[in-house]
Each structure stands twice: as structure tokens, then as C-alpha cells.
N, C-alpha and C positions, 0 to 999 in steps of 0.2 A: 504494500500500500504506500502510497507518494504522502510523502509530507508537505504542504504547502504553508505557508505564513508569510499574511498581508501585516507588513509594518507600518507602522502611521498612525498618529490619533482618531482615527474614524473620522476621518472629513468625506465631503465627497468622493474626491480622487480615489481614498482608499477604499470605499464603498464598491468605485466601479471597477476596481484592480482586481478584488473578489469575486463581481458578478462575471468577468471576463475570464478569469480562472477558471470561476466554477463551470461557466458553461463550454469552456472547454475539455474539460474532465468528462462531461459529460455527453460530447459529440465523440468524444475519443472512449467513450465506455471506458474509463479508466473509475479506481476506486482511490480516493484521496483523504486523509485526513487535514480539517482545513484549523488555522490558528489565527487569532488575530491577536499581534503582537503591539499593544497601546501605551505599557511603560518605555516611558523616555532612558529609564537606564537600561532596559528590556532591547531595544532599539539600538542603543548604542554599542552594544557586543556587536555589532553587526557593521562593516563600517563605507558607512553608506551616507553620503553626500546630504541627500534630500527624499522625503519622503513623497508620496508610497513607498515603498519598498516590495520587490514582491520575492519570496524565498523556496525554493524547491530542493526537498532532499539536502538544508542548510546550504545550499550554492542561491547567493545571491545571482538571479538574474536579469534585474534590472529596480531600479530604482530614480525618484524623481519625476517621472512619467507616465501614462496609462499604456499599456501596449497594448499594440493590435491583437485579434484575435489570432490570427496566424500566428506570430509571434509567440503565443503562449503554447499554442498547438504543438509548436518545433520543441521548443523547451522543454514541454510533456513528454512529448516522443522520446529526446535525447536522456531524460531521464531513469524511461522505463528501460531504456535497451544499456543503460550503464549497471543496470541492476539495482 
């Protein structure tokens, strides 16, 4: 099962970071457990510019931005086939 974790205080952005995730998990029939990561010192183990933040399998794959759906897609994929 893939680990995901949306960083950010829950503003929008992180909101949409999640729903883009999730429905990516979910076009790829993947099974994911999903975390939302809201302490600031929680966040900061992590070392990442600007939030969102989005975290797979603890490999930051992007942060400060909302990614595409694709983008999540690729990330998913390269995840599951690293094991």
C-alpha cells in the first residue's frame, strides 16, 4: 500500500493537492494510505521550500504547487514498480 502525505496547513492548495492525488489512486486502482501532515515542525522534517507539499513512499515529489493530474499519475506508477 503507497503512502501518501499532503503537507500544508489545509488551505486551498492543499485541499486540491489531495483531491488530485486521490483521484489519481483511484483511476490507477491503486490502494493508498493518505496523511495530512498540518504541524509546522511536522513539515519541516521535510525540506521543502513552500507548501503544499505532496509526499509519496516519504520521497518528496513536489512541493509549492498543484500538479497536474498526469503528473501524479507518473509518480504513482514510479512508485509502485520501485516497490
Amino acid at each position: 500500500m503507497l503512502s501518501i502525505k499532503i503537507l500544508g496547513p489545509g488551505c486551498l492548495n492543499c485541499r486540491k493537492v489531495e483531491e488530485v492525488a486521490r483521484h489519481a489512486v483511484v483511476d490507477l486502482g491503486l490502494e493508498a494510505k493518505f496523511e495530512k501532515v498540518t504541524d509546522y515542525g511536522a513539515i519541516m522534517h521535510y525540506p521543502i521550500l513552500a507548501t503544499p507539499g505532496l509526499v509519496i513512499n516519504e520521497e518528496i515529489v513536489c512541493n509549492g504547487r498543484i500538479p497536474s493530474d498526469a503528473e501524479v499519475a507518473a509518480w504513482l506508477e514510479k512508485a509502485v514498480s520501485a516497490g
